[in-house]
C-alpha positions in Angstrom: 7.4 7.2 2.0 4.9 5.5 0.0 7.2 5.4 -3.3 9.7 4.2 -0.7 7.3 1.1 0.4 6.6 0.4 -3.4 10.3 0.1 -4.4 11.1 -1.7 -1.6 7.9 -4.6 -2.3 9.6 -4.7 -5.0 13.0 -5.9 -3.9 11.4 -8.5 -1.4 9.7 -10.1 -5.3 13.1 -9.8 -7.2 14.9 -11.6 -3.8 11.9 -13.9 -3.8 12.2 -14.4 -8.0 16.3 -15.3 -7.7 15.8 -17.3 -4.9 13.6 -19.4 -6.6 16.1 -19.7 -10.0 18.8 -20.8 -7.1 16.9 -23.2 -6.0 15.4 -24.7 -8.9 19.2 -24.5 -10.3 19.6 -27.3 -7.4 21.8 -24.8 -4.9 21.5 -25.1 -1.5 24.5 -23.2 0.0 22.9 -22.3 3.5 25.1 -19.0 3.2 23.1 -18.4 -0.1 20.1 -18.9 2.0 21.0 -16.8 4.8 22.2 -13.9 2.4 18.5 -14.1 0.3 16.9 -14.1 3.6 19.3 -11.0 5.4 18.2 -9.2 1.4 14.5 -9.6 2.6 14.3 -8.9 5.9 16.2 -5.8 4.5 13.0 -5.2 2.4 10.6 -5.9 5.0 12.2 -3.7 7.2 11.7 -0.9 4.8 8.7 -1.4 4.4 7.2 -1.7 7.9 8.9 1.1 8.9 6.5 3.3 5.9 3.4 1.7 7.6 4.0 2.3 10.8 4.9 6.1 10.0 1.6 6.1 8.2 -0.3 4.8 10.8 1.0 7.1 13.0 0.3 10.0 10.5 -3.3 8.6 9.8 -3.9 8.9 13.9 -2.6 12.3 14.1 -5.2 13.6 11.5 -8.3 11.1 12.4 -10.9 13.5 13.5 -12.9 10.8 16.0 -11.6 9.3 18.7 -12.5 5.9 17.0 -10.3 6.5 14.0 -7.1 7.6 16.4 -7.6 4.2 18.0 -7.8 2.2 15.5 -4.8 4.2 13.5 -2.8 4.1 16.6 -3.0 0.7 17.4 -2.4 -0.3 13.5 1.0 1.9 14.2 2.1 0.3 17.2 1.5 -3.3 15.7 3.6 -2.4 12.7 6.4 -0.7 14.9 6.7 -4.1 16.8 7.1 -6.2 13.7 10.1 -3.4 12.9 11.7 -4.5 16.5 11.0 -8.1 15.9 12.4 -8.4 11.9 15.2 -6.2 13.5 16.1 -9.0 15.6 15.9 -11.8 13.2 17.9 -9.5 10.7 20.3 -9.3 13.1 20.7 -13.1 13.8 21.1 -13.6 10.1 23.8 -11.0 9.7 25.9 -12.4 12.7 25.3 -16.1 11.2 26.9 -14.7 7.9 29.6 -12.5 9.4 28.7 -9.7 8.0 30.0 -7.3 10.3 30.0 -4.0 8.7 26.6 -4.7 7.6 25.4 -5.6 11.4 27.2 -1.8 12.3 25.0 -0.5 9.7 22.0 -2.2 11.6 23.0 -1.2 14.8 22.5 2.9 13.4 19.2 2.0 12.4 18.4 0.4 16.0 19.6 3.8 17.8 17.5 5.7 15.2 14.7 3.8 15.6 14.6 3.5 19.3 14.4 7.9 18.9 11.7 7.1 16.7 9.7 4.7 19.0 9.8 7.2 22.0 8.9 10.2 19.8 6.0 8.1 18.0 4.6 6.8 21.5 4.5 10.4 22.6 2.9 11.3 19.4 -0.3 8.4 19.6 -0.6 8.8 23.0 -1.5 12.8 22.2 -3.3 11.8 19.2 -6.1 9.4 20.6 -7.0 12.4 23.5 -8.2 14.4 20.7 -8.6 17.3 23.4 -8.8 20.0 20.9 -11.3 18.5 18.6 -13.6 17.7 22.4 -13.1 21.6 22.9 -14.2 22.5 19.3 -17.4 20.4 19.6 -18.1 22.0 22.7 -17.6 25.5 21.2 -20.2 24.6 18.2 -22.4 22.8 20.4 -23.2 23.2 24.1 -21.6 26.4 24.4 -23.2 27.9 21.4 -26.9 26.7 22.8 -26.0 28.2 26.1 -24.7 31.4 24.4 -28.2 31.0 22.4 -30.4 30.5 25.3 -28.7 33.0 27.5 -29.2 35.7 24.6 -32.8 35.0 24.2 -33.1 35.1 28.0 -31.9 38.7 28.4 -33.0 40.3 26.0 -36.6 38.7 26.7 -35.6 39.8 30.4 -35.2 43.6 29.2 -38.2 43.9 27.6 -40.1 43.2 30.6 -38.6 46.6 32.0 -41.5 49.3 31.9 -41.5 53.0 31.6 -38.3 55.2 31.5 -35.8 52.2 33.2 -36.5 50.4 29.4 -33.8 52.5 27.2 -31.3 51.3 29.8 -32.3 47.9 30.1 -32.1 47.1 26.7 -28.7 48.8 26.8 -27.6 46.5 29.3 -28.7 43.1 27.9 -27.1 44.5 24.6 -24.0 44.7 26.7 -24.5 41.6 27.9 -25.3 39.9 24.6 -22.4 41.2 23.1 -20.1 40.1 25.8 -21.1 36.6 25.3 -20.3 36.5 21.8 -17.0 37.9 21.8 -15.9 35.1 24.7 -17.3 32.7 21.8 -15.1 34.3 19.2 -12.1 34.0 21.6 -12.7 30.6 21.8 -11.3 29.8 18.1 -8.1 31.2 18.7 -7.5 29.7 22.2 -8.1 26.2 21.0 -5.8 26.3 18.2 -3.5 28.5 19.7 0.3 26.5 21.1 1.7 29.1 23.0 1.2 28.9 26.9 1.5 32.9 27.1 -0.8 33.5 24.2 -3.9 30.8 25.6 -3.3 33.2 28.9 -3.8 36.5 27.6 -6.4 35.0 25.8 -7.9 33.6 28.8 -7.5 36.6 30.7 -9.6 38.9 27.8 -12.8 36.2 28.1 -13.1 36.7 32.1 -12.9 40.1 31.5 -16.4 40.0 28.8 -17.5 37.2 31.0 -17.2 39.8 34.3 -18.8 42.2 31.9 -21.9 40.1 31.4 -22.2 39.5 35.1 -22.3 43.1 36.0 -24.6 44.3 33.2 -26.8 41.0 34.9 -26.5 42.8 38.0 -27.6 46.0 37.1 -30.4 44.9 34.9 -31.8 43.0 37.7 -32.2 46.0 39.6 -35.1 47.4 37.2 -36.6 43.7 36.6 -35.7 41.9 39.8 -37.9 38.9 40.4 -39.1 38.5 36.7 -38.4 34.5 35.6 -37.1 35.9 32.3 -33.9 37.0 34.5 -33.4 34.2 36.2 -33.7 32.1 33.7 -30.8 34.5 31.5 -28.9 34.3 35.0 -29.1 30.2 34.4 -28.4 30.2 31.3 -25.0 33.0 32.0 -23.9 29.8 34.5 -24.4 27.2 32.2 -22.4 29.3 29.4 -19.4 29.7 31.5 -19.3 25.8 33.2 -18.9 24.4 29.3 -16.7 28.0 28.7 -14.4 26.4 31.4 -14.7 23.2 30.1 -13.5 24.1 26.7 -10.2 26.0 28.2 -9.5 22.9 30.2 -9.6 20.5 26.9 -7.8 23.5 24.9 -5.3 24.1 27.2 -4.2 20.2 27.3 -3.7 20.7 23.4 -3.1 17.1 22.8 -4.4 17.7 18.9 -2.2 20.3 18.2 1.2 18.8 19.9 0.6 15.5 18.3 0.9 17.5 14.9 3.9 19.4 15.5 5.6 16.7 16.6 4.0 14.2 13.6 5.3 17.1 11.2 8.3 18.7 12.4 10.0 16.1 14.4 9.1 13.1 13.7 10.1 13.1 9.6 13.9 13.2 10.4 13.7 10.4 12.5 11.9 8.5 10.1 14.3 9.3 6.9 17.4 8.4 9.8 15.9 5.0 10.1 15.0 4.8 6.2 18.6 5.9 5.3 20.3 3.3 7.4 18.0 1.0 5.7 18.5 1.6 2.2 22.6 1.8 3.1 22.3 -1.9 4.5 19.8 -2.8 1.6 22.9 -1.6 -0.8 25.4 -3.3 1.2 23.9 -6.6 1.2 23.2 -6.2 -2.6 26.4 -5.6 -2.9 27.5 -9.3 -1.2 28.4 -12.1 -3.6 26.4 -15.3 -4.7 28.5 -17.3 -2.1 27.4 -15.3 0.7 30.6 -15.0 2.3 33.8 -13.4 2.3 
């Protein structure tokens, strides 16, 4: 795309370069004019239609929510000036004649109009950034509460006296490990596109999460009342709000449609639009000096 964008620069200075000749050879045939200016809007075209593509690439693959903003809105501003040089490309081809080259812009228009709506669905995906929210909650707030809740029962067993102690360390070692296997479940699930696959996976953390509870439940029956339980009963709750939290963003998986749709789909669109392009770029090439036929 960006070799694309370089060559076509290039035509809008040669078109710019032999306009300049003409006019300084004293010519001033208006279909001269109009063909030089049907050549760059041509050019321009091409080369719009790399930015925008880029733009919408760049949003895809930002990694705040700033960046996918500011990407996004650089993509929609660029896919606009496509529609608008479209239009004055148009007028200039009608005011020639140029039929077969206007058909040739009417394919790109259909193209691009598939482009538009797939591109809008892809920047509106890419600015939720749901799966990167879910990841920061993973290595943040859920790992503190995983942290906290760890500490908490394991503190909470030790307070256990006499012959109960061998099974209340077993418990909060059930417990403990429980936690971190929901926590290593997590990866998976938030990169993860298949509906079926986030719901088994969803399915074998409440199972470790109803694990935890019950080893909770039975370890409070040797060290009911001590704060150390509570507070590992507090910190259980906390670990499986944010838990849900994280399955909620994962599940919307904004991140990980935007980029099977910026890699898989959107690319043939794009090289539709660029090939009708490059076939009216030829075409008008192709046109003589007088600019009519």
């Amino acid at each position: 795309m960006r070799a694309r964008l370089v060559r076509s620069l290039f035509g809008v200075g040669l078109f710019a370069l032999s306009f300049a000749g003409a006019s300084c050879r004293k010519v001033q045939d208006p279909a001269l004019v109009q063909l030089f200016e049907a050549r760059r809007l041509a050019a321009e075209l091409r080369a719009r239609l790399a930015q925008a593509s880029d733009a919408s690439d760049r949003a895809v693959m930002a990694d705040t929510d700033e960046a996918s903003i500011a990407f996004a809105k650089q993509a929609e501003a660029a896919t606009a000036t496509v529609a608008d040089e479209a239009a004055a490309l148009l007028t200039r081809l009608q005011g020639l004649s140029y039929a077969a080259e206007a058909q040739t812009l009417k394919e790109f228009d259909d193209h691009f109009a598939d482009y538009r709506k797939l591109d809008h669905d892809v920047l509106e995906l890419s600015v939720q950034n749901t799966n990167l929210k879910a990841q920061r909650l993973s290595f943040g707030p859920i790992r503190e509460a995983a942290d906290g809740f760890c500490a908490s029962v394991r503190a909470a067993a030790q307070a256990v006296a006499g012959k109960d102690r061998c099974g209340a360390d077993a418990l909060a070692m059930r417990a403990e490990l429980a936690v971190r296997e929901i926590q290593i479940l997590q990866a998976p699930h938030i990169a993860e596109a298949d509906d079926a696959t986030m719901t088994r996976l969803e399915a074998e953390m409440s199972a470790r999460q109803a694990t935890a509870r019950d080893a909770l439940v039975s370890l409070a029956k040797g060290a009911g009342g001590d704060p150390k339980l509570a507070a590992a009963t507090a910190a259980l709750d906390r670990f499986e709000k944010v838990s849900s939290e994280l399955v909620a963003l994962s599940r919307r998986n904004s991140n990980v449609r935007s980029l099977e749709l910026a890699l898989r789909r959107k690319p043939v669109l794009t090289a539709a639009c660029d090939s009708s392009l490059a076939a009216l770029e030829d075409a008008l090439a192709k046109e003589g000096l007088g600019g009519t036929r």
